[in-house]
DSSP file (Angstrom, degrees, kcal/mol; ACC not computed):
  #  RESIDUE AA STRUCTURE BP1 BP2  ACC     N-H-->O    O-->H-N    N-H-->O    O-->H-N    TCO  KAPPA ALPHA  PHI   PSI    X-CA   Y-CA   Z-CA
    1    1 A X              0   0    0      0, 0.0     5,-0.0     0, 0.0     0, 0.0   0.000 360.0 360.0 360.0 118.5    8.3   84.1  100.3
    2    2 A X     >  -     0   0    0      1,-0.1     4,-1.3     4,-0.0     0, 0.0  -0.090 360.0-103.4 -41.2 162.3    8.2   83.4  104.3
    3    3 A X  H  > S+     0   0    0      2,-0.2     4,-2.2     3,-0.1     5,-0.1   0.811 119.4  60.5 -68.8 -28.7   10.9   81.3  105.4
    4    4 A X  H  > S+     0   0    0      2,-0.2     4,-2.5     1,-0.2     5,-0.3   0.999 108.0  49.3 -69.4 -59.3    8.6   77.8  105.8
    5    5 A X  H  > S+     0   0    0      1,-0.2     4,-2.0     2,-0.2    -2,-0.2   0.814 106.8  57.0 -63.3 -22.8    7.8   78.2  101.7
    6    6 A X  H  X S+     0   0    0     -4,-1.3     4,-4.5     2,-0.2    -1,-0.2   0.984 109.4  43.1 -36.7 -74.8   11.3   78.6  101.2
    7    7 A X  H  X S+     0   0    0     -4,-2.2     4,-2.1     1,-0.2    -2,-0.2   0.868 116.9  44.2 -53.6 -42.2   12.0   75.4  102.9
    8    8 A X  H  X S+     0   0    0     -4,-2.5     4,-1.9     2,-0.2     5,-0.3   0.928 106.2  59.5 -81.2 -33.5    9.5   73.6  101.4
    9    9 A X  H  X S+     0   0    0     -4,-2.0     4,-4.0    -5,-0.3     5,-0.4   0.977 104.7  53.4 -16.0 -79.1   10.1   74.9   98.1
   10   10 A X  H >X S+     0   0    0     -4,-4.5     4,-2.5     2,-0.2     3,-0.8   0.968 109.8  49.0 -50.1 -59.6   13.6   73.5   98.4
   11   11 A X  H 3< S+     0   0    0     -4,-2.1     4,-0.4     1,-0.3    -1,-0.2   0.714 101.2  58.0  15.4 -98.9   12.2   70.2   99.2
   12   12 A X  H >X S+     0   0    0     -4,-1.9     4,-2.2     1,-0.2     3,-1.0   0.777 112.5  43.3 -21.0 -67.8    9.9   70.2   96.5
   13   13 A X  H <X S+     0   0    0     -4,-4.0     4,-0.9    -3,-0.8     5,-0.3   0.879 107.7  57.9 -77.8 -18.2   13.2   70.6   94.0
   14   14 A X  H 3X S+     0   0    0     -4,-2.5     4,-1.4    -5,-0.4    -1,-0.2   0.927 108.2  45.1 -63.0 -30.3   15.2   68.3   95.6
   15   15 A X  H <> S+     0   0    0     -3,-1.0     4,-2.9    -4,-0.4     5,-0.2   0.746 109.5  59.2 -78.2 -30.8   12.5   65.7   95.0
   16   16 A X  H >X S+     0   0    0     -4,-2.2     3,-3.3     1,-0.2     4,-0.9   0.875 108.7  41.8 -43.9 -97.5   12.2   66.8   91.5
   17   17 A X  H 3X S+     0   0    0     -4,-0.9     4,-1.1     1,-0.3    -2,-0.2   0.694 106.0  59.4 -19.4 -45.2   15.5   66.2   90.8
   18   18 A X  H 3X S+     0   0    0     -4,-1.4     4,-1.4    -5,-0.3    -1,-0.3   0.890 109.1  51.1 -59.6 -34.1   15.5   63.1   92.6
   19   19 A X  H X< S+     0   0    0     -3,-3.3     3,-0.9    -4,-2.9    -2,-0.2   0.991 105.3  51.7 -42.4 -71.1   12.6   62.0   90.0
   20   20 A X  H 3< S+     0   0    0     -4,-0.9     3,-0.4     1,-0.3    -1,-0.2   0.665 102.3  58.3 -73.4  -5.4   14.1   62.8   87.1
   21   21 A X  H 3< S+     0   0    0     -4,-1.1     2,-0.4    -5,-0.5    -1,-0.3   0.813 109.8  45.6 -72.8 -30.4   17.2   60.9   87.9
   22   22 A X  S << S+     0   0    0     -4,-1.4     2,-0.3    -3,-0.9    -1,-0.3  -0.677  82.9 148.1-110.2  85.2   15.1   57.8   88.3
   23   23 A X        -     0   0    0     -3,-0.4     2,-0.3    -2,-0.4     3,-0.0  -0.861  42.2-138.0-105.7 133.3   12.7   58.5   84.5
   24   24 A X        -     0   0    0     -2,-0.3     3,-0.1     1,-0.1    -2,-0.0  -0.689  24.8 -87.1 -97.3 173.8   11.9   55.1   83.2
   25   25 A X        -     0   0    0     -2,-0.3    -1,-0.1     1,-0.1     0, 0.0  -0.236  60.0 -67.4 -70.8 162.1   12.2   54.5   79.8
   26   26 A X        -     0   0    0     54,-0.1    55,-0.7     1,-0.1     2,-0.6   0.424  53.4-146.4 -32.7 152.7    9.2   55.1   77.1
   27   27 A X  E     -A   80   0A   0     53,-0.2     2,-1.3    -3,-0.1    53,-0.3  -0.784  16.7-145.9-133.4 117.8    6.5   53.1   77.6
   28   28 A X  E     -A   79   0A   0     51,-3.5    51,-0.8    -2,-0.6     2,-0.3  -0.715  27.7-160.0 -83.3  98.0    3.9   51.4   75.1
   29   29 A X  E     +A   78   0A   0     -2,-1.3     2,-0.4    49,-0.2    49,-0.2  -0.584  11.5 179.5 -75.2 115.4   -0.1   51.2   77.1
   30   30 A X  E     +A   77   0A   0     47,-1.8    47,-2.6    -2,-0.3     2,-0.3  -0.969  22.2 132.5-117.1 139.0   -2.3   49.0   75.8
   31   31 A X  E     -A   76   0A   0     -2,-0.4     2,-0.3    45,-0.2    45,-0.2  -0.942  35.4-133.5-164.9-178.9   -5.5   48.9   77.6
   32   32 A X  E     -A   75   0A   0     43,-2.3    43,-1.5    -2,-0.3     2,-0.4  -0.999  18.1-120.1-160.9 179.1   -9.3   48.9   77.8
   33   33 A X  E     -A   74   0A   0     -2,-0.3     2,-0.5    41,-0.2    41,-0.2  -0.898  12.9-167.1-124.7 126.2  -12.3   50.3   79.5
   34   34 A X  E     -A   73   0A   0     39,-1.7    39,-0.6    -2,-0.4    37,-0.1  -0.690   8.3-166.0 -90.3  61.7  -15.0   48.5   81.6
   35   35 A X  E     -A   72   0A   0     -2,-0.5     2,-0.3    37,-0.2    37,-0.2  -0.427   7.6-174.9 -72.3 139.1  -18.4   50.7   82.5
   36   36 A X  E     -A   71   0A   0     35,-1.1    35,-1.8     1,-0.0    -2,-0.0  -0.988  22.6-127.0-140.7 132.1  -20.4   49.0   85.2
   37   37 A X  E >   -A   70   0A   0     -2,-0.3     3,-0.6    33,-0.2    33,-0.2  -0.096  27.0-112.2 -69.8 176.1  -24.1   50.6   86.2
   38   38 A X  G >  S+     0   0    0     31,-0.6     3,-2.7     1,-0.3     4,-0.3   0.858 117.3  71.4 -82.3 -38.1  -24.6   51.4   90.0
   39   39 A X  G 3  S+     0   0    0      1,-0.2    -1,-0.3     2,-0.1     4,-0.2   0.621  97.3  42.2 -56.7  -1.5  -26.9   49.0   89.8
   40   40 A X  G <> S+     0   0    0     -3,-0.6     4,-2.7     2,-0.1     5,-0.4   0.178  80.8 113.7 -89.5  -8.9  -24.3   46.4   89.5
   41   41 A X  H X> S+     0   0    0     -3,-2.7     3,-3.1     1,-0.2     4,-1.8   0.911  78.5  46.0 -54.6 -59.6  -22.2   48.2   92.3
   42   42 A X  H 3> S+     0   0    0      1,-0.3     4,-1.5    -4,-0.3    -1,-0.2   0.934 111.1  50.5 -54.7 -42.5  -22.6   45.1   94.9
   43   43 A X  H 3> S+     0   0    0      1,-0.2     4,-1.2     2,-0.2    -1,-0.3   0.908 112.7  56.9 -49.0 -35.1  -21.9   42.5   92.3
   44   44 A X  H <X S+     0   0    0     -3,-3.1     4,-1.4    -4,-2.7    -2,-0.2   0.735 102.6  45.4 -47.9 -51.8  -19.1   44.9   92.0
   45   45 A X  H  < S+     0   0    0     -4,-1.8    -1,-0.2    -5,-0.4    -2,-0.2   0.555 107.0  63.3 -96.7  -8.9  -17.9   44.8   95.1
   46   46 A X  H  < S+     0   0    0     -4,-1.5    -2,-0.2    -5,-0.3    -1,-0.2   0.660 114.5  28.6 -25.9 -84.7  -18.0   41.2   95.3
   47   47 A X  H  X S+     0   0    0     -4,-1.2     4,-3.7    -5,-0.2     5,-0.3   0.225  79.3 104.5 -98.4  21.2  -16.0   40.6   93.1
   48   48 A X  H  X S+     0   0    0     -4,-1.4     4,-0.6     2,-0.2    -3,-0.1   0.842  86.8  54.6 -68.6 -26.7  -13.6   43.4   92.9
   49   49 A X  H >> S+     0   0    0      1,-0.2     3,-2.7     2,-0.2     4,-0.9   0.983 105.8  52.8 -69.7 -69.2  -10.5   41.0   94.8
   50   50 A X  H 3> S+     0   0    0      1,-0.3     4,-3.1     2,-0.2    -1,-0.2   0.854 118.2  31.4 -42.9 -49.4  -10.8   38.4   92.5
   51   51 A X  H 3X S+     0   0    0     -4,-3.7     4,-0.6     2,-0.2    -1,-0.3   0.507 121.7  52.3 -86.0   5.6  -10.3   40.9   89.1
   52   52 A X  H <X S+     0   0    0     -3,-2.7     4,-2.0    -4,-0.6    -2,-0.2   0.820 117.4  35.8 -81.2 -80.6   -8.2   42.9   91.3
   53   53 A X  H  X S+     0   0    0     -4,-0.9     4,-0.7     1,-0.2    -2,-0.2   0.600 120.7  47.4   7.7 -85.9   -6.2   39.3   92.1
   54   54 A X  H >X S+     0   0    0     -4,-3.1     3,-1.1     2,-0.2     4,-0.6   0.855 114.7  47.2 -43.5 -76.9   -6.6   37.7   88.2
   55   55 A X  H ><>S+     0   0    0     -4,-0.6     3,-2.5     1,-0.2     5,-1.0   0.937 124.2  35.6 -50.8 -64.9   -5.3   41.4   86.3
   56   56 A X  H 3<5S+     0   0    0     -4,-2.0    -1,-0.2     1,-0.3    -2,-0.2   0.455  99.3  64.7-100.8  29.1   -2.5   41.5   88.6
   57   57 A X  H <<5S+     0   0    0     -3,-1.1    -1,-0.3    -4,-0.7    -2,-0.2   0.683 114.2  44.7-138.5 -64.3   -1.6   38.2   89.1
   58   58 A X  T <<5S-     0   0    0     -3,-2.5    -1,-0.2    -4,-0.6    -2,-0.2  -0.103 121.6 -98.9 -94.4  16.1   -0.8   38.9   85.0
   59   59 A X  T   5S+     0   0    0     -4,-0.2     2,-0.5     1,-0.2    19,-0.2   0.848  83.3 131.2  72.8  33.3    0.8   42.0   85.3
   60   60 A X      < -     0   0    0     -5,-1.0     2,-0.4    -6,-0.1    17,-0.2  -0.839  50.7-142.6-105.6 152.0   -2.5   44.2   84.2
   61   61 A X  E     -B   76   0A   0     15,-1.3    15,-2.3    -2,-0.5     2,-0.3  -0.941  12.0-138.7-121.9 159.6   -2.8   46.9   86.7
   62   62 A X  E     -B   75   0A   0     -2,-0.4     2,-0.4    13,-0.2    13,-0.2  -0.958  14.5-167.9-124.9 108.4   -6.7   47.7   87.5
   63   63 A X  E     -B   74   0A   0     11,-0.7    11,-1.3    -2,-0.3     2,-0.4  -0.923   5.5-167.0 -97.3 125.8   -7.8   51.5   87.9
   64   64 A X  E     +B   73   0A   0     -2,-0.4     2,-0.3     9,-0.2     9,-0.2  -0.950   8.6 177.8-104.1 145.7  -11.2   51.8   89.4
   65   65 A X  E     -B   72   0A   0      7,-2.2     7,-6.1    -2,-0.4     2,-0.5  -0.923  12.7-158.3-144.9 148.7  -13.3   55.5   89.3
   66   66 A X  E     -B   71   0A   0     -2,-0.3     5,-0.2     5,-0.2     2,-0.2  -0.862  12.8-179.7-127.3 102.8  -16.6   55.7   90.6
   67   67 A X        -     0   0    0      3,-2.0    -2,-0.0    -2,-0.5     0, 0.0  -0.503  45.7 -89.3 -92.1 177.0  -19.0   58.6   89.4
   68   68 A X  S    S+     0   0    0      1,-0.2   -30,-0.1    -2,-0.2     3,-0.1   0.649 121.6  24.0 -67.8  -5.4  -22.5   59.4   90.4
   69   69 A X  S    S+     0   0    0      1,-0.5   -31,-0.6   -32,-0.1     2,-0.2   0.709 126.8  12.7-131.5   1.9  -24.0   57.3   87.8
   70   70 A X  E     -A   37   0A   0    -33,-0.2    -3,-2.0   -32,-0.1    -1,-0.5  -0.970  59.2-133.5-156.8 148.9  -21.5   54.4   86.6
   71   71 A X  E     -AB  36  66A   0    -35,-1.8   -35,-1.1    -2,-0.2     2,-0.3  -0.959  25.7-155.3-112.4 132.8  -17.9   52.6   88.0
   72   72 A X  E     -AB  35  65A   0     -7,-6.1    -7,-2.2    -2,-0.4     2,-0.4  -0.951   7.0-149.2-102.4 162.6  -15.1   52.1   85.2
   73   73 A X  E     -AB  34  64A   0    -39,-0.6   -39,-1.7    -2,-0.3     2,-0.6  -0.983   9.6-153.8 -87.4 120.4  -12.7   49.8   85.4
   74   74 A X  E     -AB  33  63A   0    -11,-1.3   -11,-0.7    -2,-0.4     2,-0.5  -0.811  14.2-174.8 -89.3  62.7   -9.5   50.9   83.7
   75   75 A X  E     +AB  32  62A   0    -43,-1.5   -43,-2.3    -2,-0.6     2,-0.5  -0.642  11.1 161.8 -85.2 121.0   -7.3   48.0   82.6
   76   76 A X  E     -AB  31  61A   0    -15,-2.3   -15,-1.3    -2,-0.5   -45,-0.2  -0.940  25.9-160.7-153.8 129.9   -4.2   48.5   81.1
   77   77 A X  E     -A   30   0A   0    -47,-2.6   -47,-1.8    -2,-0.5     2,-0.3  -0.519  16.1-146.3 -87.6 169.3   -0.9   46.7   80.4
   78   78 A X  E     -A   29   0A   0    -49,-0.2     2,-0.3   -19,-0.2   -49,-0.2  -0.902   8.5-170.3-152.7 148.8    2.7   48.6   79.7
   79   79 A X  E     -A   28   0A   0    -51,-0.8   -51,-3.5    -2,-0.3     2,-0.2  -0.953  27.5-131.6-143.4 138.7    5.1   47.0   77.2
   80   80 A X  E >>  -A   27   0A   0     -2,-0.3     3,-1.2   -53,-0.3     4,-1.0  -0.685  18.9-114.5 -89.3 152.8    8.6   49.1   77.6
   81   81 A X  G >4 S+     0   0    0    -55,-0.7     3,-1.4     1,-0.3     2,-0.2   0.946 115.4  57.9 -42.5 -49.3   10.2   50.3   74.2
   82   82 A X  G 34 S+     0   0    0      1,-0.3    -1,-0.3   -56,-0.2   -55,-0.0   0.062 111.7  40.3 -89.5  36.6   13.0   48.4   74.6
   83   83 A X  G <4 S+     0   0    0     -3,-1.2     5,-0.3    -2,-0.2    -1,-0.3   0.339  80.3 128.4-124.8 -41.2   11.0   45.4   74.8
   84   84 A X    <<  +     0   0    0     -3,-1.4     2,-0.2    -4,-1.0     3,-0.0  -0.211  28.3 128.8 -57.5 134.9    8.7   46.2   72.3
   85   85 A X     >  -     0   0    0     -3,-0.0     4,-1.1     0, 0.0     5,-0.2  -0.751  69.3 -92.5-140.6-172.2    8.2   43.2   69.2
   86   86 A X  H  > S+     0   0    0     -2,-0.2     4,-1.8     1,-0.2     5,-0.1   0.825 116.9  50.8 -87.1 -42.4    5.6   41.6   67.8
   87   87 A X  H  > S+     0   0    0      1,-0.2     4,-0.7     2,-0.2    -1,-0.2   0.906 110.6  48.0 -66.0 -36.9    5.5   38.5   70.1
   88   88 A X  H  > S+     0   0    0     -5,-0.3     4,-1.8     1,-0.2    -1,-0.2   0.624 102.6  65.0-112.8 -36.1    5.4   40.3   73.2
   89   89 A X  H  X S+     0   0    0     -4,-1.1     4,-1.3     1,-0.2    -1,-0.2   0.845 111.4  40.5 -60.1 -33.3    2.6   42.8   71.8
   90   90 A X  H  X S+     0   0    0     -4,-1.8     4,-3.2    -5,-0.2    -2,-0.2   0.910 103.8  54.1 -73.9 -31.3    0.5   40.0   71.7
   91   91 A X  H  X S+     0   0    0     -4,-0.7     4,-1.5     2,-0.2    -3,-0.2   0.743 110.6  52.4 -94.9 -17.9    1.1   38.1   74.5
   92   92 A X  H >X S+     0   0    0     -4,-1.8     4,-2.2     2,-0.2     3,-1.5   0.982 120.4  48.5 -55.7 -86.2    0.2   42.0   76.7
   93   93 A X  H 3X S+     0   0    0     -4,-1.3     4,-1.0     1,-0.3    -2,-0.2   0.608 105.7  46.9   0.2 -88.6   -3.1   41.5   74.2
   94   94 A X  H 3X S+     0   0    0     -4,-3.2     4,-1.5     1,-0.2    -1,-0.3   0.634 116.9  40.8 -71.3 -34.1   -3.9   38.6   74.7
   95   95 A X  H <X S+     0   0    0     -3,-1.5     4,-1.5    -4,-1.5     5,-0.3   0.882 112.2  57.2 -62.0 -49.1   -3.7   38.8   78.8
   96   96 A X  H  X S+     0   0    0     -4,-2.2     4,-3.1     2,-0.2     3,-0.3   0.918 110.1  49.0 -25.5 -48.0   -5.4   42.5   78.5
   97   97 A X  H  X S+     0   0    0     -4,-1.0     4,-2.7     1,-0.3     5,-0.2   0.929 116.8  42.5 -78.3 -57.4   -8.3   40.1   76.6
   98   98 A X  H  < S+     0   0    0     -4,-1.5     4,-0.4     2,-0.2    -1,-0.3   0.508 107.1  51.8 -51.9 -32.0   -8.1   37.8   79.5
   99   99 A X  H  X S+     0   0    0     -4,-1.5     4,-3.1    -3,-0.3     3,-0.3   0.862 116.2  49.0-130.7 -77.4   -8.1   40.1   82.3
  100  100 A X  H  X S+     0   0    0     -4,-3.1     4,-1.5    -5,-0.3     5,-0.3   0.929 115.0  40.4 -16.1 -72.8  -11.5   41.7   80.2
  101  101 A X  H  X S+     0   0    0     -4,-2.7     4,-2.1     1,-0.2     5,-0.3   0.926 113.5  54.3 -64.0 -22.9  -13.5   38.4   79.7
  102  102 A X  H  > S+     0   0    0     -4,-0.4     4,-2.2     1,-0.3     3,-0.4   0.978 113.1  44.9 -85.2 -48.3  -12.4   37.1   83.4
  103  103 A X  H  X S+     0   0    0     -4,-3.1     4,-0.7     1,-0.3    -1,-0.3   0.628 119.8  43.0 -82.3  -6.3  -14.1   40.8   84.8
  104  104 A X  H  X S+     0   0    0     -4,-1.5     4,-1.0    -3,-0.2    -1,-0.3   0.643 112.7  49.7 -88.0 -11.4  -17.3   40.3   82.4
  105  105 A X  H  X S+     0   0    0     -4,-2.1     4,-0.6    -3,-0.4    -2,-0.2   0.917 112.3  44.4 -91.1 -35.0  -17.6   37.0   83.2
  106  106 A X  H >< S+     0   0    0     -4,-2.2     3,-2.1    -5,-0.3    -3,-0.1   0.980 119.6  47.1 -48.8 -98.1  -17.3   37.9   87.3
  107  107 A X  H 3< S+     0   0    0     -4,-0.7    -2,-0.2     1,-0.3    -1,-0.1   0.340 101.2  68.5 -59.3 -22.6  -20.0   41.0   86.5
  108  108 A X  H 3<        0   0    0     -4,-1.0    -1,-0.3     1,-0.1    -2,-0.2   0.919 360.0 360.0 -67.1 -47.3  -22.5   38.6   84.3
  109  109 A X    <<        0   0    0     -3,-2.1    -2,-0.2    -4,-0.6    -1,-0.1   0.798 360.0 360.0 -73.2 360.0  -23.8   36.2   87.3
């Protein structure tokens, strides 16, 4: 190793370490998947602030990825272990579900 991969090397572990000092705890993902055709893409793009806005507005975070022939959207809620019950699974549900109808319902007109 040159002396510049050295250095960044070290970096690199320092930031490691720094990572693994801040690990959150386990996480339960609950989530679902949205395919939208290209023909749709402007409707898409339309409304993508509002269902960006609505999911996280309710704590759902919104992944979009875009292929040649379809966009998904990627909605998904996180419930922490030490969180985890029955009421609190539901109420992640039941906003996932929201967060869903609110981005077909956007993608319908």
């Amino acid at each position: 190793m040159d002396q510049l991969s050295l250095r960044q090397f070290k970096r690199w572990s320092q930031r490691i370490k720094i990572h693994r000092f801040h690990q959150r705890p386990p996480q339960i993902p609950l989530g679902d998947l949205i395919e939208i055709e290209k023909s749709k893409e402007e409707l898409f793009k339309g409304n993508a602030y509002e269902i960006l806005r609505f999911c996280a507005t309710n704590g759902i975070v919104l992944t979009v990825e875009e292929t040649k022939d379809t966009i998904t959207l990627q909605m998904e809620g996180v419930i922490y272990s030490e969180g985890f019950n029955k009421d609190t699974f539901l109420k992640t549900l039941e906003t996932l579900n929201e967060c869903v109808e609110k981005a077909q319902e956007l993608l319908a007109r």
